[in-house]
LUMSEFI-171308 format. One record per residue (C-alpha): x, y, z; residue number from 1; residue in three letters. Coordinates in steps of 0.2 Angstrom, whole numbers, plus 2048, in hexadecimal, padded with zeros to 3 digits. Layout:
<atoms>
xx, yy, zz, pos, code
X, Y, Z, NUM, ALA
...
</atoms>
This chain:
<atoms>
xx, yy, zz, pos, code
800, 800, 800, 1, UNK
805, 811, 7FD, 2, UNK
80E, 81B, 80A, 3, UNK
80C, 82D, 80E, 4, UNK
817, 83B, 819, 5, UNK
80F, 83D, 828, 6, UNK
80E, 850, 822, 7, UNK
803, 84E, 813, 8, UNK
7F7, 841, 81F, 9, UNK
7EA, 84F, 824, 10, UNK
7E3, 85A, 819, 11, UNK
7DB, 86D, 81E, 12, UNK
7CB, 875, 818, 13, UNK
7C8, 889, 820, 14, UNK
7B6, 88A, 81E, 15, UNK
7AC, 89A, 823, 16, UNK
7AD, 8A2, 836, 17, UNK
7B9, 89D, 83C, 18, UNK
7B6, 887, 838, 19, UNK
7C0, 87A, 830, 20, UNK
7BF, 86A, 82D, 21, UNK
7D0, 85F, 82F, 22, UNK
7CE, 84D, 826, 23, UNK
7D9, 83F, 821, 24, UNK
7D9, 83E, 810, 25, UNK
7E2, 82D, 80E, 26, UNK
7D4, 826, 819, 27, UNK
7C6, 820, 80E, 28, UNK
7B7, 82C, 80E, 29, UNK
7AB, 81E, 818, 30, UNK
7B8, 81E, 825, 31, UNK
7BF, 830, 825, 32, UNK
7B9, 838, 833, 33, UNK
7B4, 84D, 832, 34, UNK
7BF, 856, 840, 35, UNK
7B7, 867, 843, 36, UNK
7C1, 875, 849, 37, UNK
7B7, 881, 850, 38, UNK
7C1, 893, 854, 39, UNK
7BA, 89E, 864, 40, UNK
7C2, 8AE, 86B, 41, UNK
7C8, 8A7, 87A, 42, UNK
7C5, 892, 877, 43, UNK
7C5, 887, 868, 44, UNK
7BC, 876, 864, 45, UNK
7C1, 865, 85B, 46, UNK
7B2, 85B, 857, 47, UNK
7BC, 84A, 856, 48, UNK
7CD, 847, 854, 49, UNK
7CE, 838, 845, 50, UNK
7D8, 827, 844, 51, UNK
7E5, 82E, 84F, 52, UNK
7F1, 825, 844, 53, UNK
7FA, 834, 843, 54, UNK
7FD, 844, 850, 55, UNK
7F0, 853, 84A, 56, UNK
7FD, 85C, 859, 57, UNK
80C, 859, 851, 58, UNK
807, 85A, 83F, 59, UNK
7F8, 869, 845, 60, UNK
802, 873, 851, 61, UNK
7F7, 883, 84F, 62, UNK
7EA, 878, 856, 63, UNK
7ED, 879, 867, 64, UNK
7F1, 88F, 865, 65, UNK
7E3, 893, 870, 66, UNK
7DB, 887, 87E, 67, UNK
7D4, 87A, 875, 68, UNK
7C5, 86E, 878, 69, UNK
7C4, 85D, 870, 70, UNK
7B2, 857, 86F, 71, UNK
7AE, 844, 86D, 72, UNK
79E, 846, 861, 73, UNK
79D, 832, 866, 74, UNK
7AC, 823, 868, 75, UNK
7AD, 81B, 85B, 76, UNK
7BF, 81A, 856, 77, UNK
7BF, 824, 848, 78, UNK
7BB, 833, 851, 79, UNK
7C4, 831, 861, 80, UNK
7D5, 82A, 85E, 81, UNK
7DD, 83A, 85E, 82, UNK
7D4, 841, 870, 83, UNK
7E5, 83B, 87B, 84, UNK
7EE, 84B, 874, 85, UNK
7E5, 858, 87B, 86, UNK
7E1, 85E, 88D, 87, UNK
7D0, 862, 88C, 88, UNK
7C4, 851, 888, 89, UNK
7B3, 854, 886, 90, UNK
7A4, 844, 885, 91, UNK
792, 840, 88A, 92, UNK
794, 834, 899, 93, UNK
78A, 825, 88F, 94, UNK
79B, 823, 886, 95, UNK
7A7, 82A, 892, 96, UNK
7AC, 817, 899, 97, UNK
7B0, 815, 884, 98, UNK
7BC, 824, 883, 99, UNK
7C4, 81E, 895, 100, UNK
7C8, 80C, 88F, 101, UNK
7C6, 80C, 87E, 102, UNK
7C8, 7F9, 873, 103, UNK
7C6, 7F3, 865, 104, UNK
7B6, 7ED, 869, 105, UNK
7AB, 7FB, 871, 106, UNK
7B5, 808, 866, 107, UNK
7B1, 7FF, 855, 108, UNK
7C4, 7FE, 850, 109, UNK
7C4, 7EA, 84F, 110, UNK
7B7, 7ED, 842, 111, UNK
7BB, 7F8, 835, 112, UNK
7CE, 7FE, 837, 113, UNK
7D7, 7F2, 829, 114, UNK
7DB, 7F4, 817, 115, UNK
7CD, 7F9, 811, 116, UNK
7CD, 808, 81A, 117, UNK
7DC, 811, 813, 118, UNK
7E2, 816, 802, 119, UNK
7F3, 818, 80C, 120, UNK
7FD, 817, 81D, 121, UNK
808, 827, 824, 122, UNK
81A, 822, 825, 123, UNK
818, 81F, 839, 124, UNK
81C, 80F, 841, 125, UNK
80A, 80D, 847, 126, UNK
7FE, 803, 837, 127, UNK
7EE, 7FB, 83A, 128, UNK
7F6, 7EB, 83C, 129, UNK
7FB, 7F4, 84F, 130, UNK
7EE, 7FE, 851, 131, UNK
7E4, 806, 861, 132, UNK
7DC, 813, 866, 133, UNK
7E4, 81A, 877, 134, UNK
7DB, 81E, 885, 135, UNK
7D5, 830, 889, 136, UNK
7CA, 832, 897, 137, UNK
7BF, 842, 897, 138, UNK
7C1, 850, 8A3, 139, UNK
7B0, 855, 89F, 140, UNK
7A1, 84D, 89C, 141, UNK
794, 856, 893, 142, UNK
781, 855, 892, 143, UNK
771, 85B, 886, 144, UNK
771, 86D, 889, 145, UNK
782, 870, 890, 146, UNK
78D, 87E, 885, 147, UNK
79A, 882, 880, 148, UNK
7A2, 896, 882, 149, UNK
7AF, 898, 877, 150, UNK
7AF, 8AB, 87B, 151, UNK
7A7, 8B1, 86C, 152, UNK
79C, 8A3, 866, 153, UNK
792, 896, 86E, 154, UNK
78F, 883, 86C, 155, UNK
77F, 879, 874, 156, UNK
782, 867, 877, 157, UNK
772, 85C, 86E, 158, UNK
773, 849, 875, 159, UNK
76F, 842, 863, 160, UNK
770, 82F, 869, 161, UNK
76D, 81F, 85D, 162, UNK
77C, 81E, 851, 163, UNK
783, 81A, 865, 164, UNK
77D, 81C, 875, 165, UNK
787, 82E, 87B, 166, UNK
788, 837, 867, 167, UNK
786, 84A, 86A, 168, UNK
785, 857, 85C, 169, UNK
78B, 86A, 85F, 170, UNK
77E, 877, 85B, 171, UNK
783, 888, 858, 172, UNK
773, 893, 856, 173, UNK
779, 8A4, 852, 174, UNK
780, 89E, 840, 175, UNK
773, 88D, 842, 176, UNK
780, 883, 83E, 177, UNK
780, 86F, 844, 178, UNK
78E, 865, 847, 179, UNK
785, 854, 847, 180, UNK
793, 848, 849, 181, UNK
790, 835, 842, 182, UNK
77A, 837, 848, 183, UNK
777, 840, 836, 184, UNK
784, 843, 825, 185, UNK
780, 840, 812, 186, UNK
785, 82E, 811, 187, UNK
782, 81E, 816, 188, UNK
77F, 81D, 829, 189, UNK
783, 811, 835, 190, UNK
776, 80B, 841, 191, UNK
77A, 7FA, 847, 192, UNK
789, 7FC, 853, 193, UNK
78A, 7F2, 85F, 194, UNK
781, 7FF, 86A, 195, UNK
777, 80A, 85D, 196, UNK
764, 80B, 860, 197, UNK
757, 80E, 854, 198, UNK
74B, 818, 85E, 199, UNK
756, 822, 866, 200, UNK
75D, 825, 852, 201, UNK
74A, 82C, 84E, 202, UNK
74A, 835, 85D, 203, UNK
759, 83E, 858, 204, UNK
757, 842, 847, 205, UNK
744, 849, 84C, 206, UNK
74D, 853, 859, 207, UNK
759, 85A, 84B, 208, UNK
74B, 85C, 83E, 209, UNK
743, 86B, 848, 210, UNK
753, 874, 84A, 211, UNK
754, 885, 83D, 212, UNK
765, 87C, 835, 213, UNK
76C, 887, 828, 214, UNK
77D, 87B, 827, 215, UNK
781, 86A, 82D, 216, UNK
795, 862, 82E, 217, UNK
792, 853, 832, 218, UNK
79F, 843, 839, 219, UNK
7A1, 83D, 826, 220, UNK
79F, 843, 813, 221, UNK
79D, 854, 80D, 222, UNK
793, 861, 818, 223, UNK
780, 867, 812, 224, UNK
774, 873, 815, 225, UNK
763, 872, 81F, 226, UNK
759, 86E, 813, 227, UNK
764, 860, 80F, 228, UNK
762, 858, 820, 229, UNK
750, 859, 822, 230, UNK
751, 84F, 812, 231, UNK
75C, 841, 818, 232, UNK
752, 840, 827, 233, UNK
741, 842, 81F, 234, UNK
749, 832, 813, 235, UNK
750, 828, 823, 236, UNK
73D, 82A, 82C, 237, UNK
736, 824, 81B, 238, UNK
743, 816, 81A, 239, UNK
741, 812, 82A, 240, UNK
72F, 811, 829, 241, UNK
72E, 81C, 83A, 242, UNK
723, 82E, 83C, 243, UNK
</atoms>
């Protein structure tokens, strides 16, 4: 398999007000988490920190400029294996224990992480034959309505269970912007972990329909407006047979 500098493994997209999204673009697009940096006068958010297969802090040094929280939209591997490099960790205590003691188990790792998740490996000792997701215990644990001051801008924590049992989005309602996480993106959705529950999924979505979104990043694929996610979720409902 092709091997990449460690360098050229994350890849940097500067959206509007002060977001951008950090991906790994020799992850293939089903796996390749959506890492949302989020810029606040006095505090910075990262929605999810990737494969952790290599270091966002040593390859993203302005990452950590300004205080910086790292926010756990849920624990599957994918979007928590970079969490042990920062200082701040943020969950929802129905996945807290994950993040804590992660395996490849309850993390999803022994499932997915293998060849055909990658269209290349960085130049780093640590493969996918080794892999594991390190342990990061939260020192905060957030719940449905908490926020989050960043000085100049606010975001509300929505518990948004189903795709797993703790999955929070970030809402920002001055610029209604949603960060969704892995409940809701444009692509195929995975509802049958090993804890994912279905009802809670409808619960969730119809929670998110109501919401006056003008712009949803989600956990995965390309972001989309609000128009676009009532779609998807009108689509799941009539999928899903559910009202």
């Amino acid at each position: 398999m092709k091997i990449v500098s460690r360098d050229r493994w994350f890849e940097v997209e500067h959206r509007h007000d002060g977001i951008c999204l950090i991906h790994e673009p020799y992850v293939r697009p089903f796996y390749r988490c959506n890492m949302w940096h989020v810029q606040g006068r006095e505090h910075d958010v990262l929605i999810d920190s990737g494969s952790g297969l290599v270091s966002l802090r040593e390859q993203l040094p302005w990452l950590t400029e300004k205080p910086l929280l790292a926010v756990a939209s849920h624990c599957h591997f994918d979007h928590i294996a970079g969490h042990h490099e920062f200082d701040e960790r943020l969950v929802h205590p129905a996945e807290a224990d994950i993040l804590a003691a992660p395996d490849g188990a309850n993390t999803l790792a022994t499932d997915f992480v293998g060849d055909d998740m990658f269209e290349a490996h960085p130049d780093c000792p640590l493969c996918y034959a080794e892999y594991r997701v390190r342990a990061a215990p939260a020192t905060r644990l957030v719940e449905d309505g908490d926020v989050l001051d960043l000085g100049n801008r606010v975001l509300q924590v929505l518990h948004t269970p189903g795709h797993s049992p703790g999955g929070i989005s970030l809402w920002e309602a001055q610029t209604h912007t949603l960060f969704s996480g892995d409940i809701l993106y444009d692509g195929p959705l995975i509802e049958d972990a090993y804890h994912s529950n279905l009802e809670d999924y409808a619960r969730s979505l119809a929670r998110l329909r109501e919401l006056p979104v003008r712009t949803v990043h989600g956990g995965h694929f390309a972001s989309f407006s609000g128009e676009r996610m009532r779609e998807l979720i009108d689509a799941w409902f009539d999928a899903h047979r559910l009202t």
